[in-house]
Chimera marker file (.cmm) of the C-alpha trace (Angstrom):
<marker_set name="trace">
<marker id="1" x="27.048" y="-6.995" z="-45.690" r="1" g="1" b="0" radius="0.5"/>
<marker id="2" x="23.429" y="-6.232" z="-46.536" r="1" g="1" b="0" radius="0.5"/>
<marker id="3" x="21.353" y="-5.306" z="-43.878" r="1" g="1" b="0" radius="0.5"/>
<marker id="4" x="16.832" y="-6.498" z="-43.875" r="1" g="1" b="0" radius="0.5"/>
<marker id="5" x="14.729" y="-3.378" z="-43.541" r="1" g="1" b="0" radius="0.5"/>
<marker id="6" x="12.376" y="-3.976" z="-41.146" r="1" g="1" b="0" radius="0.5"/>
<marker id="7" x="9.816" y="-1.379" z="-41.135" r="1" g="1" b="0" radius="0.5"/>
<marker id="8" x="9.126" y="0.019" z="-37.492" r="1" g="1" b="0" radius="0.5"/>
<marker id="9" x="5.587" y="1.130" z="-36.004" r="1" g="1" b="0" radius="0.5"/>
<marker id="10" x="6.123" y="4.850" z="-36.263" r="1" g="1" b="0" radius="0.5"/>
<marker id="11" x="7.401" y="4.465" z="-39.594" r="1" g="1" b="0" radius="0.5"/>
<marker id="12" x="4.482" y="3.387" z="-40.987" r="1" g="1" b="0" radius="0.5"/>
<marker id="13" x="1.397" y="5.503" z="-42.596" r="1" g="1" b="0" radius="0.5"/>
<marker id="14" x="-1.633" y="4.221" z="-42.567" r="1" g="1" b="0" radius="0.5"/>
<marker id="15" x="-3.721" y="5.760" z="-45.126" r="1" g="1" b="0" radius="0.5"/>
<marker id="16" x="-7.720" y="5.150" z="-45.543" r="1" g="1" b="0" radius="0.5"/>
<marker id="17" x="-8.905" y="3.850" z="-48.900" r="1" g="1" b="0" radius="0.5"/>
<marker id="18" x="-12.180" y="3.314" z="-50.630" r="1" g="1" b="0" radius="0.5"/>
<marker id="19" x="-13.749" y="0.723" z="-53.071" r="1" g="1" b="0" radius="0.5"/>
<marker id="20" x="-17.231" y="0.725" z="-54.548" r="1" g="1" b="0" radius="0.5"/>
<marker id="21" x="-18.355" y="-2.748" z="-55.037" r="1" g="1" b="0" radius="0.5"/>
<marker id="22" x="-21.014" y="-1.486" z="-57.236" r="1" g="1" b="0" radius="0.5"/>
<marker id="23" x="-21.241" y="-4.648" z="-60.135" r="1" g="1" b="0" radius="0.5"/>
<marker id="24" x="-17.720" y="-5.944" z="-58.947" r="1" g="1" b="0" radius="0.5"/>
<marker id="25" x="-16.896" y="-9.760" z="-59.222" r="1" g="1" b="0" radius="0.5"/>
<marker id="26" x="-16.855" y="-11.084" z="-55.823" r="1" g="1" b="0" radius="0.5"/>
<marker id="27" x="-13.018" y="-12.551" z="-56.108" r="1" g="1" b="0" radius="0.5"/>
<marker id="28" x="-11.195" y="-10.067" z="-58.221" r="1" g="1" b="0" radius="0.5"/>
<marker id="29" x="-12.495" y="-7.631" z="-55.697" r="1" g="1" b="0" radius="0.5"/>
<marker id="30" x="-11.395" y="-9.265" z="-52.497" r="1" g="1" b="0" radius="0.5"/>
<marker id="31" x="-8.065" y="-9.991" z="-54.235" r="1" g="1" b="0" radius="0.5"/>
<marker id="32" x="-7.751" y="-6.312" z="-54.271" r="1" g="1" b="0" radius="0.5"/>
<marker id="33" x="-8.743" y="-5.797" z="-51.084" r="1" g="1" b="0" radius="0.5"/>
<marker id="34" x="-7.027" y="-8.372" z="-48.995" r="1" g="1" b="0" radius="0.5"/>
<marker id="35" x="-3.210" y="-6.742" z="-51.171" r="1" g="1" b="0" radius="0.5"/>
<marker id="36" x="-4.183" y="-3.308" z="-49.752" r="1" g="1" b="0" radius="0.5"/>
<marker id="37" x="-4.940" y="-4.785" z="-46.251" r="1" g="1" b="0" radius="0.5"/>
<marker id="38" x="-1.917" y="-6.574" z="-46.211" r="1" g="1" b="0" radius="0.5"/>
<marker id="39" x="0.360" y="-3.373" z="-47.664" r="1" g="1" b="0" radius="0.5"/>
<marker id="40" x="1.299" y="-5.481" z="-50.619" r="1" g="1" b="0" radius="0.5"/>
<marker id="41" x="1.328" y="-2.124" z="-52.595" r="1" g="1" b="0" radius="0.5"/>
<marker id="42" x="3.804" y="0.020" z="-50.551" r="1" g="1" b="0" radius="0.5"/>
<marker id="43" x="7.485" y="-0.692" z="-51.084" r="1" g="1" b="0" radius="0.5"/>
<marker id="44" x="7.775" y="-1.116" z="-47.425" r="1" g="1" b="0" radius="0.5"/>
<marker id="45" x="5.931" y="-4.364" z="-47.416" r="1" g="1" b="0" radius="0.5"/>
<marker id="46" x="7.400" y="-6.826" z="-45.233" r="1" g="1" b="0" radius="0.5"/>
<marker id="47" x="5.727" y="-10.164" z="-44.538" r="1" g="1" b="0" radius="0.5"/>
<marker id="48" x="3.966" y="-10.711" z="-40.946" r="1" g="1" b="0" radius="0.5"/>
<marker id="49" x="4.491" y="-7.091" z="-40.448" r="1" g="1" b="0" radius="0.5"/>
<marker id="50" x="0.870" y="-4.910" z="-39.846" r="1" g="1" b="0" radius="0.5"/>
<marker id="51" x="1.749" y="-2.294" z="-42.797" r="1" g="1" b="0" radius="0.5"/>
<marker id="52" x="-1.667" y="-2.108" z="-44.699" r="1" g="1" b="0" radius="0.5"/>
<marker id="53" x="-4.090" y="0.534" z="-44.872" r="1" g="1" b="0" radius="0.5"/>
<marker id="54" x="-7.407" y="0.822" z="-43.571" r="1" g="1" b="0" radius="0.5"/>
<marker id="55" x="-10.690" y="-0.364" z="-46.394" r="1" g="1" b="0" radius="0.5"/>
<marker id="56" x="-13.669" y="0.757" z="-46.607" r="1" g="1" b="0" radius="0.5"/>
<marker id="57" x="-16.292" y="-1.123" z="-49.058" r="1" g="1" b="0" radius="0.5"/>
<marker id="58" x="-19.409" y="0.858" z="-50.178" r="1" g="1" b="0" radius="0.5"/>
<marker id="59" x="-22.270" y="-0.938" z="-52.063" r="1" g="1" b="0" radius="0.5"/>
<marker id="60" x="-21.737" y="-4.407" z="-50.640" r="1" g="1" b="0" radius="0.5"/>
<marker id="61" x="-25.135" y="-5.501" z="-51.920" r="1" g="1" b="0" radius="0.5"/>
<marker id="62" x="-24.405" y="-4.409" z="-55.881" r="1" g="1" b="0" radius="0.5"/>
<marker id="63" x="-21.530" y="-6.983" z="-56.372" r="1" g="1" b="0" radius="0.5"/>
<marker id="64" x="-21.840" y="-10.100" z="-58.731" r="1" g="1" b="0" radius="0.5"/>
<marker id="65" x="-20.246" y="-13.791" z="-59.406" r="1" g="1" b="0" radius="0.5"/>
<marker id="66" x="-20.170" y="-15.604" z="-61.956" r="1" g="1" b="0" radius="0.5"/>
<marker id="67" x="-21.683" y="-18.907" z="-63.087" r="1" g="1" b="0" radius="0.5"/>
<marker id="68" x="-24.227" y="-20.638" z="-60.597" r="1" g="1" b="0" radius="0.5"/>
<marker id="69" x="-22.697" y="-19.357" z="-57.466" r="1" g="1" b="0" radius="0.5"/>
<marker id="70" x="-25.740" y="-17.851" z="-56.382" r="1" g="1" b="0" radius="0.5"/>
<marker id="71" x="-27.327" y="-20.924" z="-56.051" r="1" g="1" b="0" radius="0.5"/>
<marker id="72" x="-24.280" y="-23.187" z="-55.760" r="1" g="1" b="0" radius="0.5"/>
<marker id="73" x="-21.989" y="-22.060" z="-53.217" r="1" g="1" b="0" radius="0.5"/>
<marker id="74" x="-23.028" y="-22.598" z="-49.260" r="1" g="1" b="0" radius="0.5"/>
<marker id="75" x="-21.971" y="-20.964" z="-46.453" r="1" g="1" b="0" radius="0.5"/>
<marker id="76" x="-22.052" y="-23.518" z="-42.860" r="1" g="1" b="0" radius="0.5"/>
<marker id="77" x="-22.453" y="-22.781" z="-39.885" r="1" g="1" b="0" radius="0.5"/>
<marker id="78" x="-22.383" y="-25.487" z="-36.826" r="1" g="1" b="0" radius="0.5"/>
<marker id="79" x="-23.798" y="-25.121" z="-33.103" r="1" g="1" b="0" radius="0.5"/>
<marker id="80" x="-21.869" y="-28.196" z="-31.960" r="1" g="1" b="0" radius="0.5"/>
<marker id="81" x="-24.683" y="-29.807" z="-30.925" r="1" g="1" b="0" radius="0.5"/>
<marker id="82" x="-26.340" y="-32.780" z="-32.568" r="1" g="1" b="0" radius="0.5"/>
<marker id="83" x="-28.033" y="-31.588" z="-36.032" r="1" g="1" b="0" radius="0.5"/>
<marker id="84" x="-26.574" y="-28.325" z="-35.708" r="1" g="1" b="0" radius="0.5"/>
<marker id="85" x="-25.003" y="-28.243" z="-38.965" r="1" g="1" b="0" radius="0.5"/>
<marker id="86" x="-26.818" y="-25.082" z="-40.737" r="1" g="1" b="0" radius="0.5"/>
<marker id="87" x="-26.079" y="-24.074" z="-44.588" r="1" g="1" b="0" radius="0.5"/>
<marker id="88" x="-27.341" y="-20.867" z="-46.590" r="1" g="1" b="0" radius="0.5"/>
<marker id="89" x="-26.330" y="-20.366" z="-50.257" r="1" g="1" b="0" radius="0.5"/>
<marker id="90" x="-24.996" y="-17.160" z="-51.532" r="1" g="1" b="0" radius="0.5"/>
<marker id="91" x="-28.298" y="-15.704" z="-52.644" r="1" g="1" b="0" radius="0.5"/>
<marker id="92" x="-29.889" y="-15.934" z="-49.116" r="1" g="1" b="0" radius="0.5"/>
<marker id="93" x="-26.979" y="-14.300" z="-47.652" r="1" g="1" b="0" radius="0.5"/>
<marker id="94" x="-26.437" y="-11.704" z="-49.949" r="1" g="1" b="0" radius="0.5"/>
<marker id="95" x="-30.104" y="-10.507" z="-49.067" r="1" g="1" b="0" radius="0.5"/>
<marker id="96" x="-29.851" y="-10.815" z="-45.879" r="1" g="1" b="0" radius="0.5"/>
<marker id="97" x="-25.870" y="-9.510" z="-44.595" r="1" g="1" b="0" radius="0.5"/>
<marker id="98" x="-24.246" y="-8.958" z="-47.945" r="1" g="1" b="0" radius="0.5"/>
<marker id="99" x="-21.528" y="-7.492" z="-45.250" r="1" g="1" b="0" radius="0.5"/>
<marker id="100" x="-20.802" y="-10.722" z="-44.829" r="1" g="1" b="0" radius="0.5"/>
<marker id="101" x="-20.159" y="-12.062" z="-47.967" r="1" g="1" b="0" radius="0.5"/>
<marker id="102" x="-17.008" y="-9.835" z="-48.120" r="1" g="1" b="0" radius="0.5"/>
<marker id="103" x="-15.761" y="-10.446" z="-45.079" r="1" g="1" b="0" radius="0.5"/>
<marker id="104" x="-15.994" y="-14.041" z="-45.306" r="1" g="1" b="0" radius="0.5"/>
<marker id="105" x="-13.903" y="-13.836" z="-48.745" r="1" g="1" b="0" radius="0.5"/>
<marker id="106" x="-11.271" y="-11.826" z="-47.448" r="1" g="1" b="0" radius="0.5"/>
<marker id="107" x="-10.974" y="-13.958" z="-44.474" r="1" g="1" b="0" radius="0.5"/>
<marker id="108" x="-10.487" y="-16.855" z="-46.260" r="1" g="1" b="0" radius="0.5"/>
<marker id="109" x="-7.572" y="-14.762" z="-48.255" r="1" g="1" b="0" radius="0.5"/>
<marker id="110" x="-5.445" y="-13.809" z="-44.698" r="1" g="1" b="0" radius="0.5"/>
<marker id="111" x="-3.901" y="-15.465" z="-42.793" r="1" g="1" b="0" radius="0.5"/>
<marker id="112" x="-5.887" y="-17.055" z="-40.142" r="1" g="1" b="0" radius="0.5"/>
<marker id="113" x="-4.062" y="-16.326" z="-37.317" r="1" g="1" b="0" radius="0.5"/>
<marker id="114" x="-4.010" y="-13.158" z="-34.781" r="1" g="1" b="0" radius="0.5"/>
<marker id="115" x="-1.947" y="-11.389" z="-37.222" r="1" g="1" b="0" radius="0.5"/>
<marker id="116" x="-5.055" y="-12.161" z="-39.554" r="1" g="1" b="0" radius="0.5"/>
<marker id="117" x="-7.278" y="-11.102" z="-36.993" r="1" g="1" b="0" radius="0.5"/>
<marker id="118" x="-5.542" y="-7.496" z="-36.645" r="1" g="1" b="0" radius="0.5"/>
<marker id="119" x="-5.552" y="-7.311" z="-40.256" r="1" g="1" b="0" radius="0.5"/>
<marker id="120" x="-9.896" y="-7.822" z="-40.035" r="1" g="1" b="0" radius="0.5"/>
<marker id="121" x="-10.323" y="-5.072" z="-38.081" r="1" g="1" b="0" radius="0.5"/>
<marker id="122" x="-8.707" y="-2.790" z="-40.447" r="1" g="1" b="0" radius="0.5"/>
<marker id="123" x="-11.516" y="-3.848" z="-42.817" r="1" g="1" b="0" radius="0.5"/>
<marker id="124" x="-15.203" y="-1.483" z="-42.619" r="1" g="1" b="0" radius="0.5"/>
<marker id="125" x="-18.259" y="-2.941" z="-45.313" r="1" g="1" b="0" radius="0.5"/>
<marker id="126" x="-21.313" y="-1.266" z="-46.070" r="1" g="1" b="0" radius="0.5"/>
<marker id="127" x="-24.130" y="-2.810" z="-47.920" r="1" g="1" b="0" radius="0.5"/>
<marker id="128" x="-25.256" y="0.939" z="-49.206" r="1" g="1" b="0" radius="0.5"/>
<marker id="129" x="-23.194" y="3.782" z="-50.335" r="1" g="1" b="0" radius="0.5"/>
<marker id="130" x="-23.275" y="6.017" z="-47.072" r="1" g="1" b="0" radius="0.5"/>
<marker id="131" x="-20.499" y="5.290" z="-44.713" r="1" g="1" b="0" radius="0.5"/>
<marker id="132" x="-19.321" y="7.012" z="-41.412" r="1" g="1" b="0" radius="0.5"/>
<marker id="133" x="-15.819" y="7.502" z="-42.408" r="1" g="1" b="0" radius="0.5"/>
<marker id="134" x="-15.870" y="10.844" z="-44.238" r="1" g="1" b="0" radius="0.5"/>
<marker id="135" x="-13.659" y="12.788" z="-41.864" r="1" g="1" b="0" radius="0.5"/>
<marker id="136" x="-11.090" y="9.403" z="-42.672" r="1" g="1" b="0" radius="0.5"/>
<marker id="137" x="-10.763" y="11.310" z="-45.845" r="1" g="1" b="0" radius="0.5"/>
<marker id="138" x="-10.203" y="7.834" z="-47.659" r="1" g="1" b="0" radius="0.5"/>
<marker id="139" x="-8.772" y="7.853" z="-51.250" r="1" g="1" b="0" radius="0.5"/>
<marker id="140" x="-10.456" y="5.682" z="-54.205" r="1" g="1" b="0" radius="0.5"/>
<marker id="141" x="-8.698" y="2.732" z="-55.382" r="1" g="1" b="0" radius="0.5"/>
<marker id="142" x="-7.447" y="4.209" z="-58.313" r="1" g="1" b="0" radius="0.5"/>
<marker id="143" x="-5.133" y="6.380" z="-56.372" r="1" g="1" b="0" radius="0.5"/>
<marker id="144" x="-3.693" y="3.684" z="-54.316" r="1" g="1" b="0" radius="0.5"/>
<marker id="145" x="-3.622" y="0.631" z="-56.956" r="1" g="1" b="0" radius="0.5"/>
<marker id="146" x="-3.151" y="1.832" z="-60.123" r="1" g="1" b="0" radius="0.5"/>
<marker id="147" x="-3.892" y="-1.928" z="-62.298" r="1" g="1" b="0" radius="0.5"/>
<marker id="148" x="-7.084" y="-1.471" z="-60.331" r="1" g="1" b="0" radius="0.5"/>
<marker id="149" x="-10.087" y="-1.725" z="-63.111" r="1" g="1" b="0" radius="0.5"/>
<marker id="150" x="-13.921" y="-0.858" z="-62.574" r="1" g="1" b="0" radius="0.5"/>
<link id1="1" id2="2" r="1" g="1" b="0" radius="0.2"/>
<link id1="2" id2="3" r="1" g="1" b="0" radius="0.2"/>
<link id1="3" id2="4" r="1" g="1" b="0" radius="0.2"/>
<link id1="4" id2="5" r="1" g="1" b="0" radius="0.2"/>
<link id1="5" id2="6" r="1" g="1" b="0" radius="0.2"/>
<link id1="6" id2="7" r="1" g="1" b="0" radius="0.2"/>
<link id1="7" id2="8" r="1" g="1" b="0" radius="0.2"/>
<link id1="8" id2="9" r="1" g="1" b="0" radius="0.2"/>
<link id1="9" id2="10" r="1" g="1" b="0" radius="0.2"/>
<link id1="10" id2="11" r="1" g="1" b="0" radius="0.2"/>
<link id1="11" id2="12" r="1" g="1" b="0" radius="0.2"/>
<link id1="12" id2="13" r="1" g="1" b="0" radius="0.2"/>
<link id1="13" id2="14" r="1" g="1" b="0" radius="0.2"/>
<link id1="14" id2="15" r="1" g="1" b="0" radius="0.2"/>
<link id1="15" id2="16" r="1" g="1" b="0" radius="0.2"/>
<link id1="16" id2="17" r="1" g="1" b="0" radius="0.2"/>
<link id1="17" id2="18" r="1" g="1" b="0" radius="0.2"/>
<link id1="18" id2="19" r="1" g="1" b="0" radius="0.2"/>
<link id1="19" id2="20" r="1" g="1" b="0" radius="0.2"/>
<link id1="20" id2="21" r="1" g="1" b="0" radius="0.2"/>
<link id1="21" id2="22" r="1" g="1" b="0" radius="0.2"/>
<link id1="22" id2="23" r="1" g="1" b="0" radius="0.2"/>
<link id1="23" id2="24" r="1" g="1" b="0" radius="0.2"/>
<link id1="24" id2="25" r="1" g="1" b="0" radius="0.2"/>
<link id1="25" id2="26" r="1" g="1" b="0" radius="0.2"/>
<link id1="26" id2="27" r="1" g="1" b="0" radius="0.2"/>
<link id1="27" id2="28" r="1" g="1" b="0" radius="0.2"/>
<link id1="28" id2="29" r="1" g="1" b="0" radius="0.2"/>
<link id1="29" id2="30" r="1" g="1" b="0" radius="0.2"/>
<link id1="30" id2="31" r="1" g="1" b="0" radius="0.2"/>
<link id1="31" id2="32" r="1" g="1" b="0" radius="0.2"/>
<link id1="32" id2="33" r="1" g="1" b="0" radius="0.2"/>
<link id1="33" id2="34" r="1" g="1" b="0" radius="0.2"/>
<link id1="34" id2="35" r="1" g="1" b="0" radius="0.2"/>
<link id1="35" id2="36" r="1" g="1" b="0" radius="0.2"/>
<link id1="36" id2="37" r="1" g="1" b="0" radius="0.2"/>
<link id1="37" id2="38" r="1" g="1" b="0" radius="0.2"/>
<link id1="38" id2="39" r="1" g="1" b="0" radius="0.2"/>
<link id1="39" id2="40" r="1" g="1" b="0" radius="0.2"/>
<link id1="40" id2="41" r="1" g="1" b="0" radius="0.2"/>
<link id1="41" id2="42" r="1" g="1" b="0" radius="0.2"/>
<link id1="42" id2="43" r="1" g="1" b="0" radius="0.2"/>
<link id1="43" id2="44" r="1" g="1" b="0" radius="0.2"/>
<link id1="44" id2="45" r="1" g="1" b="0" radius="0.2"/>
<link id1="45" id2="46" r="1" g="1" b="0" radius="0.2"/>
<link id1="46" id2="47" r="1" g="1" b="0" radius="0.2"/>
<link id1="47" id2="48" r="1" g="1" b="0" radius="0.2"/>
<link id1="48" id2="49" r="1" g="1" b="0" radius="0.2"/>
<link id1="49" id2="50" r="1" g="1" b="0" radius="0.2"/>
<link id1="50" id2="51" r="1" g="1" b="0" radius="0.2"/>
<link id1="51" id2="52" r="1" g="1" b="0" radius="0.2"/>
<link id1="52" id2="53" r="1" g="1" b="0" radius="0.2"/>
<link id1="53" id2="54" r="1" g="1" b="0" radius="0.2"/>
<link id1="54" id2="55" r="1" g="1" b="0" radius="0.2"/>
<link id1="55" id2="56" r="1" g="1" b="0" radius="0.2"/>
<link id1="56" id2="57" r="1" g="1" b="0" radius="0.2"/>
<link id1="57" id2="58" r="1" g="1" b="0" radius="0.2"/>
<link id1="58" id2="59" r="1" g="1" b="0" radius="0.2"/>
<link id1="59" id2="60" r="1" g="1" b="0" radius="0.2"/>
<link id1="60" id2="61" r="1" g="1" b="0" radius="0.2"/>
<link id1="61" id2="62" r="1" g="1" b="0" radius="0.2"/>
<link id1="62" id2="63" r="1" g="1" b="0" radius="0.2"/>
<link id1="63" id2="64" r="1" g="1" b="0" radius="0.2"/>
<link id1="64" id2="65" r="1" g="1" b="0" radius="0.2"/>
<link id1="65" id2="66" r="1" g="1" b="0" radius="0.2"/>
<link id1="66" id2="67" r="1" g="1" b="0" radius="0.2"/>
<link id1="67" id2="68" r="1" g="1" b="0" radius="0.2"/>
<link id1="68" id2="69" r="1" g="1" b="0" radius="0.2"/>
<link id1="69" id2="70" r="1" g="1" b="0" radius="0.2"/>
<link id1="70" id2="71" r="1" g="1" b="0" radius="0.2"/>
<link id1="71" id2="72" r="1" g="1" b="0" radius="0.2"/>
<link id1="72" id2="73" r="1" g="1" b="0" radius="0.2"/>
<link id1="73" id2="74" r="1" g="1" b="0" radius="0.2"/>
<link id1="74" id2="75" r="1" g="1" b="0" radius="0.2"/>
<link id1="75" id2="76" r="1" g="1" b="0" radius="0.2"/>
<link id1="76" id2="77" r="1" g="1" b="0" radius="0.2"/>
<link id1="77" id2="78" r="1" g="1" b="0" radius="0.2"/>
<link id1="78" id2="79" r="1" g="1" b="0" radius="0.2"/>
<link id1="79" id2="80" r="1" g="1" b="0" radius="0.2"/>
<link id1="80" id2="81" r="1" g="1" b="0" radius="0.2"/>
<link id1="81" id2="82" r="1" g="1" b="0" radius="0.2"/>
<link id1="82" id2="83" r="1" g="1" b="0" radius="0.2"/>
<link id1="83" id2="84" r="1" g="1" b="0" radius="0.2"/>
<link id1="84" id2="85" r="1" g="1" b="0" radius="0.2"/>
<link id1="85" id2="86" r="1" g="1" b="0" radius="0.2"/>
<link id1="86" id2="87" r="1" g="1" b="0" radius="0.2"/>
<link id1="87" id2="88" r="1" g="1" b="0" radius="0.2"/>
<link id1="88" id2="89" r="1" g="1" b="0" radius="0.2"/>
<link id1="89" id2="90" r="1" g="1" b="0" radius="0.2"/>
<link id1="90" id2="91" r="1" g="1" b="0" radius="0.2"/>
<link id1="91" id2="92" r="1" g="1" b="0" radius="0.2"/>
<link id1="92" id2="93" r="1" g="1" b="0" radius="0.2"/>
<link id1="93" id2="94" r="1" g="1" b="0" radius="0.2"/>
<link id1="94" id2="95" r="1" g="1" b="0" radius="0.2"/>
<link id1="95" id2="96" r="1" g="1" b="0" radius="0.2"/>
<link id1="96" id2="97" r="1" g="1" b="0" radius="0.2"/>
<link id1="97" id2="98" r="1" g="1" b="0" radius="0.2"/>
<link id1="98" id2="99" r="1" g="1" b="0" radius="0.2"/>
<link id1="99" id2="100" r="1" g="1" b="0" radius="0.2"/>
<link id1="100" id2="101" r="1" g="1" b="0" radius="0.2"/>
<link id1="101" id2="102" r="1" g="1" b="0" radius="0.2"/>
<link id1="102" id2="103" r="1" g="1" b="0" radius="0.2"/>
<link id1="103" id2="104" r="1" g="1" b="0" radius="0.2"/>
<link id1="104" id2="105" r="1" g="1" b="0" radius="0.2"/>
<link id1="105" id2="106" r="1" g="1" b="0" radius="0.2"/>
<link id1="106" id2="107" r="1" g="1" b="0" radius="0.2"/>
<link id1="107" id2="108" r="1" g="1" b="0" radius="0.2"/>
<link id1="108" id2="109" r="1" g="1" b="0" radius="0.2"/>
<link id1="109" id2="110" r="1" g="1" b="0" radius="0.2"/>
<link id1="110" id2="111" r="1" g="1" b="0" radius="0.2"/>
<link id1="111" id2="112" r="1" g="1" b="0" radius="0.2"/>
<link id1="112" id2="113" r="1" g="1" b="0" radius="0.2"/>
<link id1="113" id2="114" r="1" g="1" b="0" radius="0.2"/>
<link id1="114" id2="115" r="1" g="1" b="0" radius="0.2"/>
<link id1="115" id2="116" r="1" g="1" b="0" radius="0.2"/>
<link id1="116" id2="117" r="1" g="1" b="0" radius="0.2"/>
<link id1="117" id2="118" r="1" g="1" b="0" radius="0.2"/>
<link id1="118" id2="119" r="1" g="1" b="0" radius="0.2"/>
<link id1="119" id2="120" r="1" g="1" b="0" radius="0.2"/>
<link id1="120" id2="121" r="1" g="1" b="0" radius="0.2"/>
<link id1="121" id2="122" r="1" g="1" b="0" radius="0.2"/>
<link id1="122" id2="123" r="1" g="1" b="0" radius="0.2"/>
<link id1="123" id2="124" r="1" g="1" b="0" radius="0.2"/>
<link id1="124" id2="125" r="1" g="1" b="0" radius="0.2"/>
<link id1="125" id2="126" r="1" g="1" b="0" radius="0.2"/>
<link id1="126" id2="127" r="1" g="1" b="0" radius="0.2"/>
<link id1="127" id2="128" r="1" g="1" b="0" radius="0.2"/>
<link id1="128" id2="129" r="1" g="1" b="0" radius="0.2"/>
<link id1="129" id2="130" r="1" g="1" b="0" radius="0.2"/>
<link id1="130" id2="131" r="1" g="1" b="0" radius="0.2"/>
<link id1="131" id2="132" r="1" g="1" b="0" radius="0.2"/>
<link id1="132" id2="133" r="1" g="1" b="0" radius="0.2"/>
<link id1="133" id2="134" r="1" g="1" b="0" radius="0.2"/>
<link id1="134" id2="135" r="1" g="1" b="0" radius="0.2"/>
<link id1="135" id2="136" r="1" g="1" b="0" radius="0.2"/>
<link id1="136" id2="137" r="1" g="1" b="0" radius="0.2"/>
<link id1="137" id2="138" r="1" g="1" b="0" radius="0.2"/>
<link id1="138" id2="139" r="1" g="1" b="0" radius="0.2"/>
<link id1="139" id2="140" r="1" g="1" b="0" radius="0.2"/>
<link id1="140" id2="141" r="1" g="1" b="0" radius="0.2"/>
<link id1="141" id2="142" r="1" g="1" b="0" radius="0.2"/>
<link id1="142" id2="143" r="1" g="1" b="0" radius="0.2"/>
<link id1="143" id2="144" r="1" g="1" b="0" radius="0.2"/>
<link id1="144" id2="145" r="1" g="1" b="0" radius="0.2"/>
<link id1="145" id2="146" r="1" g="1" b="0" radius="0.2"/>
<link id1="146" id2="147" r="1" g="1" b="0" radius="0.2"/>
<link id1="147" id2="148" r="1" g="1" b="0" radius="0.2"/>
<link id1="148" id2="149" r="1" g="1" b="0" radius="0.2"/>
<link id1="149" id2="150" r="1" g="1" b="0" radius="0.2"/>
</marker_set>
């Protein structure tokens, strides 16, 4: 009889890890960073079980799509009140929060629930290259995801 592992809290290390978004495509990035969130690269991944690591994204405001999504893709937001429908493209928010940008793309790659929710917080995004998390000792991308390309 074969028995499920099941990771348990105090078995699991969470490390710290960090990517430069400096001229990265919007979606292969997030792809990369929702897998780490989620712990899809440890061999103790277990689904609906918290085992990522913590992200940290530097140069937020450096990243790039492809095609005409600068112009083409909108972002909504509503009030709920009569004409309170309210729609940005990508260009205006990337001036403005490009935080935003990336954590509205990895949100839309979790699972939108509270288990999603615990996962966000996990997630830090800078729009320049300082960041507060030095002591965190995080390790480049490289280290943790090896098919990981600049």
């Amino acid at each position: 009889m074969y028995k499920t592992f099941y990771p348990k809290s105090e078995d699991i290390q969470r490390d710290w890890v960090i990517i430069d978004a400096n001229d990265q495509i919007l979606g292969r990035l997030v792809t990369q960073i929702s897998s780490v969130l989620l712990g899809k690269h440890k061999p103790e991944y277990t689904p609906g079980v918290d085992v990522g690591d913590f992200v940290v994204v530097i140069n937020a405001k450096h990243i790039s799509v492809t095609g005409n999504k600068l112009e083409d893709k909108m972002y909504y937001t509503v009030s709920g009140r009569p004409g309170g429908l309210k729609s940005t493209n990508l260009r205006t928010l990337l001036a403005q929060y490009p935080e935003r940008v990336i954590e509205k793309a990895v949100w839309g790659m979790l699972p939108h629930s509270r288990y999603g929710r615990k996962l966000m917080k996990k997630l830090r995004v800078y729009a320049g290259h300082d960041h507060p998390h030095s002591a965190q000792n995080p390790k480049p991308i490289e280290e943790v995801l090896p098919s990981y390309k600049e």
